[in-house]
C-alpha positions in Angstrom: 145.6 92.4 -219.6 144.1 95.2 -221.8 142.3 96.9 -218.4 145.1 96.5 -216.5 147.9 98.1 -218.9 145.2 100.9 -219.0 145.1 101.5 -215.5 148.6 101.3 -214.8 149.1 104.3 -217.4 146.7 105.7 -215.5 148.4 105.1 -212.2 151.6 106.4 -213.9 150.0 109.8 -214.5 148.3 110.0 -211.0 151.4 109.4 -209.0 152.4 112.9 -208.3 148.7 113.0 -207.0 148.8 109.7 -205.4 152.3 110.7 -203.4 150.4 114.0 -202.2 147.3 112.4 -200.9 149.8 110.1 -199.2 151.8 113.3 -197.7 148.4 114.9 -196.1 147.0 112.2 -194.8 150.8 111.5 -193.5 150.4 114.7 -192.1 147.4 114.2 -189.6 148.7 113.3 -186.6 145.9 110.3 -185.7 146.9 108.8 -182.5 144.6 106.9 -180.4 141.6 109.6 -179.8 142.9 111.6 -182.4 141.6 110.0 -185.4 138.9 112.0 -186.7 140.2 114.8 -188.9 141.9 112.6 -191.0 138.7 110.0 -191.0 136.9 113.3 -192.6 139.5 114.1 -195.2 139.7 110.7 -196.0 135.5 110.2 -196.3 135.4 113.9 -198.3 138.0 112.6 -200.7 135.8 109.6 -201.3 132.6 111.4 -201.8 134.8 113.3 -204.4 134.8 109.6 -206.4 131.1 109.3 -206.5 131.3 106.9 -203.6 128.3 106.0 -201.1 130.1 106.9 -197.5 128.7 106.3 -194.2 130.8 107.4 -191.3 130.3 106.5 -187.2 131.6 106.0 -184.1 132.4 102.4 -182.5 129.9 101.3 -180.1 131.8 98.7 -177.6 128.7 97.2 -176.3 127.7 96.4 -179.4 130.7 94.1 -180.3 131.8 93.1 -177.2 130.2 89.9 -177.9 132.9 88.9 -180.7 136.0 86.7 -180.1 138.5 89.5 -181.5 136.8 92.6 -179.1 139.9 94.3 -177.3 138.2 95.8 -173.6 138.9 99.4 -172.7 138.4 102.4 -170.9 138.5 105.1 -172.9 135.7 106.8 -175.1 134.6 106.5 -178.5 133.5 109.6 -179.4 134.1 111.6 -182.3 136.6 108.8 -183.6 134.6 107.4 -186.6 134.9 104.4 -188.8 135.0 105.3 -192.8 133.1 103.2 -195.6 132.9 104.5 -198.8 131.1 101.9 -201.2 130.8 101.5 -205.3 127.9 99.3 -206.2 128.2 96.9 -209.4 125.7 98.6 -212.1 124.6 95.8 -213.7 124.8 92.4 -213.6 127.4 90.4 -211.0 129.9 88.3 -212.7 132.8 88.9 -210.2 133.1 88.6 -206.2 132.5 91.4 -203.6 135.9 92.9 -202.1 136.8 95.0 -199.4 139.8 97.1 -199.3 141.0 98.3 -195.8 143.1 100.2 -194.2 143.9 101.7 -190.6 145.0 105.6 -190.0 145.9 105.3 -186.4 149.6 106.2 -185.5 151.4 105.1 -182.4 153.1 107.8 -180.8 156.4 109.6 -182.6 157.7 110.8 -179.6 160.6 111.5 -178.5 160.2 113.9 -181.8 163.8 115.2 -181.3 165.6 111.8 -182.4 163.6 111.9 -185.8 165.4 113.9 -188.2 162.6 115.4 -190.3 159.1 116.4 -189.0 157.2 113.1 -188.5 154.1 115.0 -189.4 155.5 116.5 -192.3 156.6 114.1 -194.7 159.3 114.5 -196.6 160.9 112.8 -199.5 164.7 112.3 -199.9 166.0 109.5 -202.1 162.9 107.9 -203.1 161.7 107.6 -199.7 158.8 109.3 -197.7 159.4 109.8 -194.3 156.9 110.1 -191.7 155.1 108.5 -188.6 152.3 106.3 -190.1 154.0 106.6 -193.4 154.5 103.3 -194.1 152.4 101.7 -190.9 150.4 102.2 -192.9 149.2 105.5 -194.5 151.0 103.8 -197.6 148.2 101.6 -198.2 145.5 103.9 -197.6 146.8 105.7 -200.6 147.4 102.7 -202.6 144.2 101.2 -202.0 142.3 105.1 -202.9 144.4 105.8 -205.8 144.2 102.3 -207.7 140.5 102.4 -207.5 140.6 106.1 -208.7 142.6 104.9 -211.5 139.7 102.3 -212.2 137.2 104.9 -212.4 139.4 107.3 -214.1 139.5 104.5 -216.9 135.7 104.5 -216.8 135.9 100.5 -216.4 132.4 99.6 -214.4 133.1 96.6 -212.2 131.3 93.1 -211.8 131.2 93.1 -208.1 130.5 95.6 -205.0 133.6 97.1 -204.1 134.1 98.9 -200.5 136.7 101.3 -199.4 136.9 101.0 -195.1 139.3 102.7 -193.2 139.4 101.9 -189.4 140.5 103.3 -186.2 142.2 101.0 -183.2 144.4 98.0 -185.5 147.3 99.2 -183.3 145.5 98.4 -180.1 142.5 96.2 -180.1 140.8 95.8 -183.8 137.8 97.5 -182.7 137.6 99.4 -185.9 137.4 96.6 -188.0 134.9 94.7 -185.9 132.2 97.6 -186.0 131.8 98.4 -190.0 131.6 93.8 -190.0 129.0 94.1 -187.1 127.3 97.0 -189.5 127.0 94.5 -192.4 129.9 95.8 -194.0 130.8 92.5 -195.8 132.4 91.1 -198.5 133.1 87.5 -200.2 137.2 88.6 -199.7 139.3 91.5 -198.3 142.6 92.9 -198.9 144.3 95.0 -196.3 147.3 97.1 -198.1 149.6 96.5 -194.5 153.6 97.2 -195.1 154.3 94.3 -196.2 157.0 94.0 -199.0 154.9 92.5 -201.3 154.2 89.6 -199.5 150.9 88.2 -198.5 150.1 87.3 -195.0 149.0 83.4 -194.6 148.7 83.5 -190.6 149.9 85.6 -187.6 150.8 85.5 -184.1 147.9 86.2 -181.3 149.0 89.4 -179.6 147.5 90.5 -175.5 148.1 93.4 -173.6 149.0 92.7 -169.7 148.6 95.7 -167.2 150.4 95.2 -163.5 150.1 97.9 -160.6 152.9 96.9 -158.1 152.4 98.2 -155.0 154.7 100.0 -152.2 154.9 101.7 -149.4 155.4 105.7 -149.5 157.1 107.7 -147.5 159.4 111.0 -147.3 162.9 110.4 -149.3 164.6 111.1 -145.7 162.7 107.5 -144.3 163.6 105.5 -147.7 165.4 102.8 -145.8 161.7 102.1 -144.0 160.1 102.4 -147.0 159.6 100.1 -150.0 159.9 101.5 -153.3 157.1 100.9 -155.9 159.7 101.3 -158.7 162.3 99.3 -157.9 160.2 96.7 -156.7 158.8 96.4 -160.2 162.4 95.3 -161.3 161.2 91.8 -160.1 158.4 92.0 -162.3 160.3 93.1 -165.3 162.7 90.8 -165.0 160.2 88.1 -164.4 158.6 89.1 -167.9 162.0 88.4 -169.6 162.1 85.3 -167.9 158.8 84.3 -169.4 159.8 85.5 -173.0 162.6 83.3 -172.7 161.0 80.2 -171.6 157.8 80.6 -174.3 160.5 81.0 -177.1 162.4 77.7 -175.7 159.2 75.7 -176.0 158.5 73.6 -179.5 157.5 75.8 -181.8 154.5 76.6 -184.3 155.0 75.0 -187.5 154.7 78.2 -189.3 157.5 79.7 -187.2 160.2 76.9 -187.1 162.5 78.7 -189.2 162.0 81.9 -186.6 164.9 82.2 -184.0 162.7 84.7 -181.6 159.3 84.4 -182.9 157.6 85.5 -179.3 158.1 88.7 -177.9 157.5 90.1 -175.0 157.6 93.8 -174.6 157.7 96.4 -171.5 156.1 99.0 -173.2 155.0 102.0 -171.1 155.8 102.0 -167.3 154.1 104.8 -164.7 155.7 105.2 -161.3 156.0 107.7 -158.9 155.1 111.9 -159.0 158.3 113.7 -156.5 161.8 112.5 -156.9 161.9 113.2 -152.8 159.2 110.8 -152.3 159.6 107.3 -152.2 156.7 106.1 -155.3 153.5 103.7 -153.1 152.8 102.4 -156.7 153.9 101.8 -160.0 152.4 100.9 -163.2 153.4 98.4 -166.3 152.0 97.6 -169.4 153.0 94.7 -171.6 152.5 93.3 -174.7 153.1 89.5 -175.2 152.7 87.3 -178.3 151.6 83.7 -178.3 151.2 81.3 -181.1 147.8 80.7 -183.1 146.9 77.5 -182.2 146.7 78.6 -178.7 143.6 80.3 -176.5 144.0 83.8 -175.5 142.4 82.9 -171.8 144.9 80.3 -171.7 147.7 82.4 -172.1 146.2 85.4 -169.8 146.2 82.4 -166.8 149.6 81.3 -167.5 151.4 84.8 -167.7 149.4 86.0 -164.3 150.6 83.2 -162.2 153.9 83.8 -163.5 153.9 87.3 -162.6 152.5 86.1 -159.0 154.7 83.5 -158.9 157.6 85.5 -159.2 156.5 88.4 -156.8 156.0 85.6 -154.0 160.4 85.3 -154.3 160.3 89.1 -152.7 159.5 89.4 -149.2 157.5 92.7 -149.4 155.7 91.5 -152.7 154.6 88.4 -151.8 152.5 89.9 -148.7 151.4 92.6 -151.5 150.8 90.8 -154.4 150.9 92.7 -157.4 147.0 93.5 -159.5 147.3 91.9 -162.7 145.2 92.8 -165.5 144.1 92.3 -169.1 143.2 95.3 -171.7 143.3 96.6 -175.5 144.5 93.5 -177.7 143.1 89.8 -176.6 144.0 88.8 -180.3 143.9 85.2 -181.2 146.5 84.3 -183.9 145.8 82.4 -186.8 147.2 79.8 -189.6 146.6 79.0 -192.9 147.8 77.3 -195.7 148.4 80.0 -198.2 145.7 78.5 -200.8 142.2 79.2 -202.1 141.2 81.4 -204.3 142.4 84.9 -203.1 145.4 84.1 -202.8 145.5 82.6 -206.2 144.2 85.9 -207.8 146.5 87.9 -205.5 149.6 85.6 -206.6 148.8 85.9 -210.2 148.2 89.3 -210.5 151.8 90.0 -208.4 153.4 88.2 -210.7 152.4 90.0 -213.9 152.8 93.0 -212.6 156.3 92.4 -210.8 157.6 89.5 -212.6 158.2 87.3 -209.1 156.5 84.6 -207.5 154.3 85.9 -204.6 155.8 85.2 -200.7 153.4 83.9 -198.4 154.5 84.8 -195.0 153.7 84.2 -191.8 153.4 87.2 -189.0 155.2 87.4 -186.1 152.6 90.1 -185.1 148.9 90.8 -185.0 146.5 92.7 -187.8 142.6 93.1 -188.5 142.9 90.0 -190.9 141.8 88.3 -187.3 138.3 90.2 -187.4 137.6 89.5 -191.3 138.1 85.5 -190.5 135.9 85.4 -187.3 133.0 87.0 -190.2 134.1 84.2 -192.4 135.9 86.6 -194.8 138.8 85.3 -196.9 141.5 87.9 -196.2 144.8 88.6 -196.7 147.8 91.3 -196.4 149.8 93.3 -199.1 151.1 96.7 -199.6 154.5 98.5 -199.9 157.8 98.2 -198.6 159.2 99.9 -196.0 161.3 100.4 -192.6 161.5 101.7 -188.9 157.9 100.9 -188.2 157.0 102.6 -184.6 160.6 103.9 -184.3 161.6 107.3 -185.3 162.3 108.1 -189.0 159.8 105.7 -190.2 159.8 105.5 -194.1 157.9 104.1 -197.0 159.8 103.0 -200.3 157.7 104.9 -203.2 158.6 103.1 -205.7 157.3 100.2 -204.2 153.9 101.7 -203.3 153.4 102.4 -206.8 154.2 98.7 -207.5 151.5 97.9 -204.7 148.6 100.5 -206.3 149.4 98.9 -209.6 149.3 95.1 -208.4 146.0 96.4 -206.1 144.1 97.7 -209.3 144.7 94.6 -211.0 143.9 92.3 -208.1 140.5 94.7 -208.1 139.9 93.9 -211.7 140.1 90.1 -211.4 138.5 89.6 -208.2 135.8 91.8 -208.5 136.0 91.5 -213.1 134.7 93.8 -215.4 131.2 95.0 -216.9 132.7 95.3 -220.2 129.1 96.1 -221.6 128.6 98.7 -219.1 132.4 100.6 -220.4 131.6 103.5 -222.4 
């Protein structure tokens, strides 16, 4: 416990630091294709702490072959991966870790219903607001500033450590999966997600579902001849809440018994139509639909299209014009555990001390990177601050529980990875 009381003195007097760090990376505003700015403050400040860094962009073809690749059609350049790495000076007597992180946003619009600047963060009662605040800029910071505090107590560690900060967790994972592909390994990870100081022990499988309805145009003044894209994706919509209703009254996963609504299904972006005097010939939805580890991805992707068809055969101008149903971004399988083994041992003993409560073992009725780290064979698991209003305006972090998080971090660090004493000046 002598290291870690140092380090948490340490972490004391770096926390007006620590909170700024987390305010300019807050301040980036790193939607999808929009990453990179922050990726280089992020890989400078790391080079600052005598780290090795390596920085590049995703190559799809490269890791399409893995079970956790998301499909797209967008580009990957000039939206870089981060790895900044501290090699063990002397003689291994702890266990390789990765920390990780993600710095994509979603979206903070409509800005007007936030009621501070979502890209500049602002405290008020203990609480940093912001979009990516606490989803999860939070644990970037965390993760940074409880290794800094390491250094900063010149304690040389037993293992490798790694620093990776990713692009893509909110939409396929493809981040995570390059710097694994790369060789960026470790005997465990720790990703610093929002998540009350609980660790992750499994999670749902997540897919994104794409349907282009199809109408038939015409000037406003022929309507009545005419068949509305729009409106004729009403079927489809409510089809989709048909389908979240019967997958939620099916038995459930054991590790979501207890859950009342554990599978959502949610209409997410729709695109129809260009005049308001023209009737729309086509109209565009994307979904998002969760489904419960122990099932296949492909599995699910066949059930929810002949759904969709099925239901667009009830309408008399769909069934003739069958809607295109297609898959994109997340095909995330979910996954189970048991909550044992040895990183969650350290993680649960190291909470404890530092928060005086048993550690929460959780499982996730969403999706994270933790599903890339197992397909490498990685033990991995989540923990970071506390927070609320994740993707909805006026997102916010809890400060005093991100320092709670940096402190339990650095001392999860120091018995994971354990300590060169000989090496400590």
């Amino acid at each position: 416990m002598k290291n870690v009381k140092e380090v948490n003195k340490i972490i004391e007097g770096l926390w007006d630091e620590e909170k700024l760090f987390l305010k300019t990376i807050g301040s980036y505003e790193s939607t999808l294709g929009n990453e990179k700015p922050v990726q280089d403050f992020i890989k400078k400040h790391l080079n600052e702490m005598d780290m090795k860094t390596n920085s590049f962009d995703v190559n799809p073809d490269r890791i399409k072959k893995y079970e956790n690749f998301g499909e797209t059609d967008w580009d990957y350049e000039d939206r870089p991966v981060v790895v900044g790495e501290l090699k063990n000076k002397g003689k291994k007597r702890g266990k390789s870790l990765i920390l990780q992180g993600h710095i994509d946003v979603v979206s903070a619009e409509p800005k007007y219903l936030w009621d501070t600047d979502p890209y500049n963060p602002t405290i008020i009662d203990d609480k940093m607001y912001g979009r990516g605040i606490c989803d999860m800029k939070s644990g970037v910071a965390a993760m940074i500033y409880a290794v800094k505090a390491i250094q900063e107590a010149d304690i040389q560690l037993g293992a490798d450590l790694q620093i990776q900060t990713v692009i893509e967790e909110e939409c396929t994972g493809n981040g995570a999966l390059a710097l694994l592909d790369k060789g960026y390994v470790a005997d465990g990870a720790l990703i610093t997600e929002p998540t009350e100081l609980r660790a992750f022990r499994g999670q749902l499988g997540v897919l994104w579902v794409q349907v282009k309805v199809k109408g038939s145009g015409a000037h406003v003044e022929r309507a009545e001849k005419a068949q509305n894209a729009i409106e004729k994706s009403a079927y489809i919509i409510q089809s989709l809440s048909k389908y979240r209703e019967h997958i939620n009254s099916e038995p459930k996963h054991s590790d979501f018994k207890n859950h009342p609504h554990p599978l959502n299904v949610n209409v997410g972006v729709i695109k129809g139509g260009d005049w308001a005097s023209n009737v729309p010939s086509e109209c565009k939805l994307e979904a998002r639909v969760g489904f419960y580890p122990d099932q296949d991805p492909e599995e699910v992707k066949n059930e929810l299209k002949k759904w969709i068809l099925d239901a667009a055969k009830e309408d008399e101008w769909l069934k003739e014009n069958l809607p295109e149903v297609s898959f994109y971004g997340f095909s995330a399988p979910g996954f189970s555990d048991t909550g044992e083994g040895e990183l969650y041992d350290t993680l649960a003993s190291v909470h404890n001390k530092i928060t005086n409560t048993e550690l929460e073992k959780l499982a996730f009725t969403a999706t994270t990177d933790i599903r890339a780290f197992r397909e490498f064979g990685i033990p991995t698991t989540c923990y970071g601050a506390t927070g609320a209003n994740m993707h909805a305006p006026n997102e916010y972090v809890e400060l005093e529980s991100l320092k709670i998080a940096t402190k339990t971090i650095a001392a999860f660090i120091l018995e994971w990875c354990k300590v060169n004493e000989e090496n400590k000046n």
